[in-house]
Backbone as ProteinMPNN parsed JSONL, in Angstrom:
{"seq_chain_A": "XXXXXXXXXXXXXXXXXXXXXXXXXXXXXXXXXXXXXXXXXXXXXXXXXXXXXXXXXXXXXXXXXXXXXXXXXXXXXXXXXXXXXXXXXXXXXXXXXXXXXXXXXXXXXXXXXXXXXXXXXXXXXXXXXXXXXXXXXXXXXXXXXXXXXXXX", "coords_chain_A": {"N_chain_A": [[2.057, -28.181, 5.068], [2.569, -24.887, 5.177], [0.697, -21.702, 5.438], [-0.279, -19.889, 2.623], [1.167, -16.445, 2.669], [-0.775, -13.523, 2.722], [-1.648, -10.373, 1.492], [-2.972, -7.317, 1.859], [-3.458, -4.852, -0.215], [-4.028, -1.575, -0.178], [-5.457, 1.273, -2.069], [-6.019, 4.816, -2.411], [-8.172, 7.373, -2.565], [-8.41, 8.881, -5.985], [-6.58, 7.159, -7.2], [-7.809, 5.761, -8.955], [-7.835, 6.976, -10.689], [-5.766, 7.034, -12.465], [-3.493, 6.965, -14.473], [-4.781, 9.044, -16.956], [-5.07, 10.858, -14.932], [-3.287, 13.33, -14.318], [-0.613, 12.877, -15.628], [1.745, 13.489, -15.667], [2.984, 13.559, -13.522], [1.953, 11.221, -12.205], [2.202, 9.074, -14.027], [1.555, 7.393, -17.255], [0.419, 4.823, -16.211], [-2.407, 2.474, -15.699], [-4.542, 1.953, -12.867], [-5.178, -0.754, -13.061], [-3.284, -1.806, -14.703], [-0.764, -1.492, -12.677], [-2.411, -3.498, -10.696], [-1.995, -5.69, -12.238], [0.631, -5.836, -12.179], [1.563, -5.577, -9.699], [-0.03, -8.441, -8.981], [1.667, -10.476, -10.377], [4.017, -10.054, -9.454], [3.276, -11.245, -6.503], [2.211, -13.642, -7.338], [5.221, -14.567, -8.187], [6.456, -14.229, -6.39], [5.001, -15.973, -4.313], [2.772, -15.522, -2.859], [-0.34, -14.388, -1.737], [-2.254, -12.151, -3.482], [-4.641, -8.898, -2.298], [-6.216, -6.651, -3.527], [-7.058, -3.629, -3.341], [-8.886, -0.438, -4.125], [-10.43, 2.338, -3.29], [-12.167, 5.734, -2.583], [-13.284, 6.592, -0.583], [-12.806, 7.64, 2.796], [-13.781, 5.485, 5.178], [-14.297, 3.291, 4.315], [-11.5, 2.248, 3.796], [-10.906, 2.184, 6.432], [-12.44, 0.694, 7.279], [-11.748, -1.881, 6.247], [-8.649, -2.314, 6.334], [-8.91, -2.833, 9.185], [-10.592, -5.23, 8.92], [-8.385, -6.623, 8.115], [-6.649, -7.579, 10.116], [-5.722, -10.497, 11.051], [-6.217, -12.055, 8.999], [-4.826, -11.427, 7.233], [-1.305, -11.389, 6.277], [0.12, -8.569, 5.708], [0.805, -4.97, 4.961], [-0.573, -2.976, 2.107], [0.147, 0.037, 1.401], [-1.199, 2.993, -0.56], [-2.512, 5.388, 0.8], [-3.259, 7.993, -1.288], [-4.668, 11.011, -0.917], [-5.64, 10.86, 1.615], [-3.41, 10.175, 2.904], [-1.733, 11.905, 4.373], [-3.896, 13.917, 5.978], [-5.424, 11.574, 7.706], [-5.757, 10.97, 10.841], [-7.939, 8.847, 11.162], [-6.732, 6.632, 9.447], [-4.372, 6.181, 10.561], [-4.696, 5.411, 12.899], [-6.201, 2.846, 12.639], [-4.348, 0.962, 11.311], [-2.417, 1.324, 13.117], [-3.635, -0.569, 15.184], [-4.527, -2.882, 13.858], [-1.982, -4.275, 13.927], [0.152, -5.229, 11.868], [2.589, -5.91, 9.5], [3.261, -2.809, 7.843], [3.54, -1.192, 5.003], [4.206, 1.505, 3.077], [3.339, 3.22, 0.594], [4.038, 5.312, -2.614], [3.709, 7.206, -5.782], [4.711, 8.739, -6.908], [7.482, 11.512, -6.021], [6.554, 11.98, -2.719], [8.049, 14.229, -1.157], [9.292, 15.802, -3.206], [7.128, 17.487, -3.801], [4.193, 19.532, -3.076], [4.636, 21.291, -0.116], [2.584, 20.678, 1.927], [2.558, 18.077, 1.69], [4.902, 16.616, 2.497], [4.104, 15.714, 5.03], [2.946, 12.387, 6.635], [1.033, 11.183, 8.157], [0.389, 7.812, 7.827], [2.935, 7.089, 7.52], [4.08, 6.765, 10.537], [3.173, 4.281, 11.329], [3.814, 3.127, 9.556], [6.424, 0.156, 8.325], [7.969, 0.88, 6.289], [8.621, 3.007, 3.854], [8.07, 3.728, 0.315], [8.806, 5.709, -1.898], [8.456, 7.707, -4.995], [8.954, 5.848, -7.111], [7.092, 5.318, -8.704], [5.072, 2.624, -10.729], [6.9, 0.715, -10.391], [7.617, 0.504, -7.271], [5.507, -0.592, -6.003], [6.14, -3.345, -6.691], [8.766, -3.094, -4.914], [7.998, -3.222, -2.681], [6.283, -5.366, -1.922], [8.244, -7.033, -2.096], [9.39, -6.08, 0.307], [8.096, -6.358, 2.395], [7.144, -9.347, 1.724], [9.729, -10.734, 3.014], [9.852, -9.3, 5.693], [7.44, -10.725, 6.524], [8.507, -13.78, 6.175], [10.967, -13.464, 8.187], [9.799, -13.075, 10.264], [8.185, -15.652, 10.722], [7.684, -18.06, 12.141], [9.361, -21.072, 12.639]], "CA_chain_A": [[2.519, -27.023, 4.336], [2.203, -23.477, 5.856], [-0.548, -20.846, 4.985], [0.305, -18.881, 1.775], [0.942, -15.101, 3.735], [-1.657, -12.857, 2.092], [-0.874, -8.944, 1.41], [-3.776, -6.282, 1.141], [-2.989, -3.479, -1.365], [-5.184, -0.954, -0.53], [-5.284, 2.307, -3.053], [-7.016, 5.588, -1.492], [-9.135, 8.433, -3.32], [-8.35, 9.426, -7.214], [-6.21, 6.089, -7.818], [-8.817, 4.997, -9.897], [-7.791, 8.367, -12.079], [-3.943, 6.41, -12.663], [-3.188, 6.838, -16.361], [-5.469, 9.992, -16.905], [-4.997, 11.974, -14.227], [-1.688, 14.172, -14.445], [0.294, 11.626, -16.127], [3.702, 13.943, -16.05], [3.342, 13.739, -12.005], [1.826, 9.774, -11.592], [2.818, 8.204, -15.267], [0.663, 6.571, -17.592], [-0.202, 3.265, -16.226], [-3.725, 2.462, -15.229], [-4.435, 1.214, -11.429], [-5.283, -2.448, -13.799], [-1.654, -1.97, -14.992], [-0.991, -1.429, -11.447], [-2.841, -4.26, -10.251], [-1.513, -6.792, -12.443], [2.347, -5.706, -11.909], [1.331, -6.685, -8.218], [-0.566, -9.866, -9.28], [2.896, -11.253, -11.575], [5.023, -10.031, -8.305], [2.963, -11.784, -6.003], [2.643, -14.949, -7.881], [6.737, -15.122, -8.355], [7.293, -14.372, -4.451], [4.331, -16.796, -3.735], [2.326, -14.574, -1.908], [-1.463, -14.111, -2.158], [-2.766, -10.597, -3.117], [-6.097, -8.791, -2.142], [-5.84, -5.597, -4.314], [-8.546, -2.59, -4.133], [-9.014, 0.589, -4.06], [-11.497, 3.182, -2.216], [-12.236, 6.968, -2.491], [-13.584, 6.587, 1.001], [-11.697, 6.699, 4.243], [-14.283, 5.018, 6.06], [-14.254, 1.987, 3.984], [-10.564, 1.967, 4.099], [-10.74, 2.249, 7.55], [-12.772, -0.948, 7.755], [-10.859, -2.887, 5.302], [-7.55, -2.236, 7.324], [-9.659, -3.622, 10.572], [-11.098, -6.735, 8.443], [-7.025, -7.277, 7.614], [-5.956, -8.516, 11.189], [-5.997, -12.148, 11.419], [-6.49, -12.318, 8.136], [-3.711, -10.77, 6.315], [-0.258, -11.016, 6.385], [0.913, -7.262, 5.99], [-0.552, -4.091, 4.551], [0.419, -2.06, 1.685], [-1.236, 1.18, 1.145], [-1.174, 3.675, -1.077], [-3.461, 5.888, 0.969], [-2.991, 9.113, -1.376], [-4.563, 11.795, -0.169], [-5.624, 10.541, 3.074], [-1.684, 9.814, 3.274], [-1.689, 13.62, 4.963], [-4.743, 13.628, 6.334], [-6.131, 10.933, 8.338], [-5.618, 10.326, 11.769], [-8.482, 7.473, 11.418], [-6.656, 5.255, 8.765], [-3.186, 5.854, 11.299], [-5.285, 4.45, 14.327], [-6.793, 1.829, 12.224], [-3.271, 0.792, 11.384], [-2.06, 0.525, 14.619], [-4.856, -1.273, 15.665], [-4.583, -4.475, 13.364], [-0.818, -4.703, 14.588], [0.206, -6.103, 10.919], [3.895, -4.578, 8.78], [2.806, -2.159, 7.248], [4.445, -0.778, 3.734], [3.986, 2.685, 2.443], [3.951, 3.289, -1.288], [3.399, 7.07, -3.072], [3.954, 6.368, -7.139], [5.494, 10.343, -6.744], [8.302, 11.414, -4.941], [5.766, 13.623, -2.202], [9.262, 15.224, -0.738], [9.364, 16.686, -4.179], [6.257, 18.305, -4.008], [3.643, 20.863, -2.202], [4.499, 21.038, 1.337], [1.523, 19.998, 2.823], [2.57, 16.78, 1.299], [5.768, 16.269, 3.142], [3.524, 14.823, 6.264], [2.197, 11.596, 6.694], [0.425, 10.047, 9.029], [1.156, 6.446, 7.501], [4.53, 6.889, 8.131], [3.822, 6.756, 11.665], [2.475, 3.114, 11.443], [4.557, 2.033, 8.384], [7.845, 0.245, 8.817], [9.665, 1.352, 5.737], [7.959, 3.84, 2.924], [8.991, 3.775, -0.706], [8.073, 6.74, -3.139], [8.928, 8.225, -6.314], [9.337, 5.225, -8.1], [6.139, 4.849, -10.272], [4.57, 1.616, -10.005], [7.94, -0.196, -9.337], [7.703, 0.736, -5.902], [4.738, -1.33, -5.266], [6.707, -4.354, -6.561], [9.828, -3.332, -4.353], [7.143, -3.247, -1.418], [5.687, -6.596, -1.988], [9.359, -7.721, -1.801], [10.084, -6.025, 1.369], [6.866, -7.384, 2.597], [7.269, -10.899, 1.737], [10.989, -10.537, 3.703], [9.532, -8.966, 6.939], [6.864, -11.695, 6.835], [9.202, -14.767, 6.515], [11.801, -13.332, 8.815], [9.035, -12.964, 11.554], [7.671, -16.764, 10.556], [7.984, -19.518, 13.088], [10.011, -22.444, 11.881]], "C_chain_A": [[1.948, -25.764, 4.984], [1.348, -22.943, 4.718], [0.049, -20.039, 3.86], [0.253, -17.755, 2.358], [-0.005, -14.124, 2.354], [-1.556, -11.458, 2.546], [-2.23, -8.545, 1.138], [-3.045, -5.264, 0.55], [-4.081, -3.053, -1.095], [-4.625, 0.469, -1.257], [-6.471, 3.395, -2.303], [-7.562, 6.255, -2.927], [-8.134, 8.654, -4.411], [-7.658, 8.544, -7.502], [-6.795, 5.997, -8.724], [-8.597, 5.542, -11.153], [-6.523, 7.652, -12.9], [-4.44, 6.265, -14.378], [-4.107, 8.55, -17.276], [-5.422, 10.927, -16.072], [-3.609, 12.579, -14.099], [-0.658, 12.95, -14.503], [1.816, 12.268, -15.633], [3.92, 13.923, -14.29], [3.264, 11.712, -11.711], [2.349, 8.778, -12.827], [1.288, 7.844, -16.037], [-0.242, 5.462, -17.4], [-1.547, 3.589, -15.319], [-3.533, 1.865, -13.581], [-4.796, -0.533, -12.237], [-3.906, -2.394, -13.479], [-1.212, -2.144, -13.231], [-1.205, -2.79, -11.01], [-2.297, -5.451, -10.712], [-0.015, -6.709, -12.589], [2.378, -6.547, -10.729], [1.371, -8.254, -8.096], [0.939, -10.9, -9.489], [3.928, -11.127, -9.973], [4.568, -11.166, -7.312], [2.923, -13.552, -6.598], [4.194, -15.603, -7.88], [6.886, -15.199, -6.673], [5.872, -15.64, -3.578], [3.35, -16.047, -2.46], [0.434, -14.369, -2.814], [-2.103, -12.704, -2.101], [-4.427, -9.997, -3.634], [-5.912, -7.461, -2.516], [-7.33, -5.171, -4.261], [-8.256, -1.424, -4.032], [-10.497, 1.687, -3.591], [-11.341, 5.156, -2.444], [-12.758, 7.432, -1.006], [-12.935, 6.149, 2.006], [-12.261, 6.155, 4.735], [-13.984, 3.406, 5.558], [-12.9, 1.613, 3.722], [-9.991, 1.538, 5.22], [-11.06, 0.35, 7.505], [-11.998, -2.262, 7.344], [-9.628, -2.952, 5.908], [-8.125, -3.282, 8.476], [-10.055, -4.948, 9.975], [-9.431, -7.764, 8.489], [-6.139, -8.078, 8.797], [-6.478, -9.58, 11.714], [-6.289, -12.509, 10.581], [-6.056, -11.978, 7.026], [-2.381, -11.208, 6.847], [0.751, -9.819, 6.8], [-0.471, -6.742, 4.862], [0.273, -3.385, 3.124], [-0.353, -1.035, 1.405], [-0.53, 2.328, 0.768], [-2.202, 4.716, -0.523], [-3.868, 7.889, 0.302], [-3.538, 10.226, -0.402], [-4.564, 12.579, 1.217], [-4.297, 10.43, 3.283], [-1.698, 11.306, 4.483], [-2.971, 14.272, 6.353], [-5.586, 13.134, 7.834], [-5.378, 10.323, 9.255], [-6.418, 9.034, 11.83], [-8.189, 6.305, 10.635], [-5.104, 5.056, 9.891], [-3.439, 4.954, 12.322], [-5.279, 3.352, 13.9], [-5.365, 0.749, 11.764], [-2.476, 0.203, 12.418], [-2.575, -0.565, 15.222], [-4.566, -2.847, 15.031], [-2.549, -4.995, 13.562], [0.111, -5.822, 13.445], [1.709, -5.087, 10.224], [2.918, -3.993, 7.59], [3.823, -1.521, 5.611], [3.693, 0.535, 3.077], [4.233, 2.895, 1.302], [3.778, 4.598, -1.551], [4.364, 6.508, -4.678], [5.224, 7.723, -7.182], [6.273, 10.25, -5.613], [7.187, 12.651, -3.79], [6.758, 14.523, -1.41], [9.396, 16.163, -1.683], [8.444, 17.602, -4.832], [5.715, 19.51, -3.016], [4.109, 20.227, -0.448], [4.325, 20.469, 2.088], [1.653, 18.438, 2.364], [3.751, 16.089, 2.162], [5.515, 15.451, 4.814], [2.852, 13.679, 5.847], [1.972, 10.972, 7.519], [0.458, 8.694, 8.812], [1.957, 6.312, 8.405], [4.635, 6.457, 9.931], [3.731, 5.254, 12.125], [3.166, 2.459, 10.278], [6.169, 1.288, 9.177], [8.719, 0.156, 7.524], [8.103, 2.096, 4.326], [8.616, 4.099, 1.362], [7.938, 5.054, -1.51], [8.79, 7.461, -4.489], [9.047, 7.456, -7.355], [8.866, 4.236, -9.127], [5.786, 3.512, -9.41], [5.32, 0.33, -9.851], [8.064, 0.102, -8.108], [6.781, -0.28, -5.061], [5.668, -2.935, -5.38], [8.266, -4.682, -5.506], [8.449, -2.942, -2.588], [6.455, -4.406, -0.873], [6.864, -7.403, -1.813], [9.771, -7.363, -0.349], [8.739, -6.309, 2.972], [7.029, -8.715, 2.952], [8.74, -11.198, 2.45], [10.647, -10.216, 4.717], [8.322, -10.177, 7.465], [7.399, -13.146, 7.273], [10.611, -14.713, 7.604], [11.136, -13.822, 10.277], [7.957, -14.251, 11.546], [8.235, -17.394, 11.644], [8.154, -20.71, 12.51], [9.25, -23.751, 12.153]], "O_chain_A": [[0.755, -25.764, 5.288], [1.218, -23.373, 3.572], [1.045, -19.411, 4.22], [-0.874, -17.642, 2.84], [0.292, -14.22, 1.163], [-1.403, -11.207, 3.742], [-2.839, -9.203, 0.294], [-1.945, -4.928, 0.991], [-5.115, -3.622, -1.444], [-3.454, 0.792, -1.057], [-7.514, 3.01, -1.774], [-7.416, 5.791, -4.058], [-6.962, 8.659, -4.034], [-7.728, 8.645, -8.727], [-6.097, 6.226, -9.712], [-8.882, 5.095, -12.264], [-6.478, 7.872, -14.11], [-5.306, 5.724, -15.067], [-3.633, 8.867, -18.367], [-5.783, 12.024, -16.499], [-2.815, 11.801, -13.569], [-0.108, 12.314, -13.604], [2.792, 11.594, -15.308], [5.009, 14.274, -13.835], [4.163, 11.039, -11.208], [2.895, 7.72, -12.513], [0.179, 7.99, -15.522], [-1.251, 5.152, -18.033], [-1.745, 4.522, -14.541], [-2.463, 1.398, -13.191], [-4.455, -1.477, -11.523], [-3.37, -2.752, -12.43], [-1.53, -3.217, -12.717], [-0.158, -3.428, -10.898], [-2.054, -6.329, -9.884], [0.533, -7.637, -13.184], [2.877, -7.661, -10.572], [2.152, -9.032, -7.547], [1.166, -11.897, -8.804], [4.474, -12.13, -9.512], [5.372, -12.091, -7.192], [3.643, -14.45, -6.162], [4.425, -16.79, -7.652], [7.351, -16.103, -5.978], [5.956, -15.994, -2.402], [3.475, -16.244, -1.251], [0.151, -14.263, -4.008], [-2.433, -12.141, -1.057], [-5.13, -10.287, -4.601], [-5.275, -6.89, -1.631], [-8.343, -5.713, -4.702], [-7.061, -1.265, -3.781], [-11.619, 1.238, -3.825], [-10.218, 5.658, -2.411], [-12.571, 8.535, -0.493], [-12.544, 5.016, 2.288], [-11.433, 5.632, 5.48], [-13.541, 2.519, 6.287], [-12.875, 0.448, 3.327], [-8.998, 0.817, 5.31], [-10.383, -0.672, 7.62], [-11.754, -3.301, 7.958], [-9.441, -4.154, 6.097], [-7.726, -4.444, 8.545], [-9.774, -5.898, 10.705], [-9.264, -8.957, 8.739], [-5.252, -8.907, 8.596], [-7.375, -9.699, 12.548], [-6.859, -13.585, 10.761], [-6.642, -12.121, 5.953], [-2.393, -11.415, 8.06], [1.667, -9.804, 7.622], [-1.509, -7.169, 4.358], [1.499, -3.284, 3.076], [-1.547, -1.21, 1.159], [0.454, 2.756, 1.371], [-2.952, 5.072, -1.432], [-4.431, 8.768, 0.955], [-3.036, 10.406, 0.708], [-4.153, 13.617, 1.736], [-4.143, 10.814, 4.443], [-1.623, 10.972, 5.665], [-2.726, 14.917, 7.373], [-6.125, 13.827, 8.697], [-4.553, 9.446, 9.004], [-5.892, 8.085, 12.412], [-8.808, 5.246, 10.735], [-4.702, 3.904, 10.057], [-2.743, 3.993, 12.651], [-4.525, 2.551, 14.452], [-5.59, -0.436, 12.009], [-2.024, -0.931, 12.578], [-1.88, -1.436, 15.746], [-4.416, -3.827, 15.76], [-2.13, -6.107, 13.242], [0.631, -6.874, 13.818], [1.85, -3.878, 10.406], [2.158, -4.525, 6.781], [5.039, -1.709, 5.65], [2.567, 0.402, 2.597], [5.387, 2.774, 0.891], [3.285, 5.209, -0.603], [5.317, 5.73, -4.724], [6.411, 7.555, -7.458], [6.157, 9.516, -4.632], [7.086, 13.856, -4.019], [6.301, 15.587, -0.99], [9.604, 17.323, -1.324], [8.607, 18.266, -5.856], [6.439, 20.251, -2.351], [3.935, 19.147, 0.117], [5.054, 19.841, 2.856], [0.786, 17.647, 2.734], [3.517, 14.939, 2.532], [6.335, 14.859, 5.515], [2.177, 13.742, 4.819], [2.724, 10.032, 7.776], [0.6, 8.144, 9.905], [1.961, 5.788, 9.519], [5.541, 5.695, 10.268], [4.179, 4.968, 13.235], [3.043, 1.247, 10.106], [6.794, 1.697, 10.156], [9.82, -0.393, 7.478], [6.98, 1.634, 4.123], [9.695, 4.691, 1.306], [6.715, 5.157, -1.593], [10.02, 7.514, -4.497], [9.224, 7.948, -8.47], [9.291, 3.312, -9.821], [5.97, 3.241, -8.223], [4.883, -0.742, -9.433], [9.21, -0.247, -7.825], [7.019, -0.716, -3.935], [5.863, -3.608, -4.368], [8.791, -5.776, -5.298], [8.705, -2.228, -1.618], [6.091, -4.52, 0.297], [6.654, -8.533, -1.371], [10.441, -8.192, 0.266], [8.846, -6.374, 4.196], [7.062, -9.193, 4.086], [8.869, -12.419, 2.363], [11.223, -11.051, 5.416], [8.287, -10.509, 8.65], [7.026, -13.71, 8.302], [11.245, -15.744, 7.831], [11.614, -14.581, 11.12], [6.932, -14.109, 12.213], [9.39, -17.125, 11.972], [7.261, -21.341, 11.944], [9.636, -24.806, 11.652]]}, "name": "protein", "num_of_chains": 1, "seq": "XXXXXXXXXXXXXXXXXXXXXXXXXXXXXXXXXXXXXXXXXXXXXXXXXXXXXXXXXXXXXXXXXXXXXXXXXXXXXXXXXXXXXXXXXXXXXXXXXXXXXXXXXXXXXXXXXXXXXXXXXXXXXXXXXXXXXXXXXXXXXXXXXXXXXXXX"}
């Protein structure tokens, strides 16, 4: 029987705020809520998920780098680093894994300076605006880029 493919979810700086922090921009739900939408997705698509979150790019950084050869794919919510950080784009490149871009907000529909991302660069498909169904339509297009690119 083949290896169950295993997904990191990583979550960047003020996640942790999800449900409390400007609800009328990110929604109510908690990063738990969050976490166990994932969990229920992952379980139905058979997929094993390593869910955290970080206010630090460094330890995002590393956690990306721990993920090749030992992940499947990536999904990352890296808010505000999303804009940001050339060292989570490198780090990205670097573990040579599909990558999946999430944002719970549409950030086209916001400030400016939001309309860049360095992700994007290193993702191969980016979903946003659509709350924390996005992570579950990310974990689907995930678990589809993984078994396409499986060896029979």
């Amino acid at each position: 029987m083949a290896q169950q493919p295993s997904i990191l979810i990583l979550n960047g700086p003020n996640l942790n705020m999800l449900g409390t922090r400007e609800p009328q921009i990110y929604g109510s739900e908690t990063l738990a809520d969050v976490e166990a939408l994932c969990r229920a997705e992952g379980a139905r698509l058979d997929l094993e998920i390593d869910f955290r979150q970080s206010n630090h790019e460094g330890e995002l950084v590393t956690w990306i780098q721990q993920a090749r050869g030992t992940r499947s794919a990536i999904l990352l919510n890296a808010g505000a680093y999303t804009h940001t950080s050339v060292a989570i784009l490198d780090a990205l490149t670097a573990v040579e894994l599909p990558v999946i871009e999430v944002h719970l907000s549409n950030i086209f529909r916001r400030e400016p300076f939001r309309h860049h991302s360095y992700v994007s660069m290193a993702a191969r498909g980016v979903i946003c605006g659509l709350g924390s169904h996005g992570y579950v339509l990310a974990l689907q297009a995930a678990d589809r880029l993984i078994r396409a690119t499986a060896k029979p």
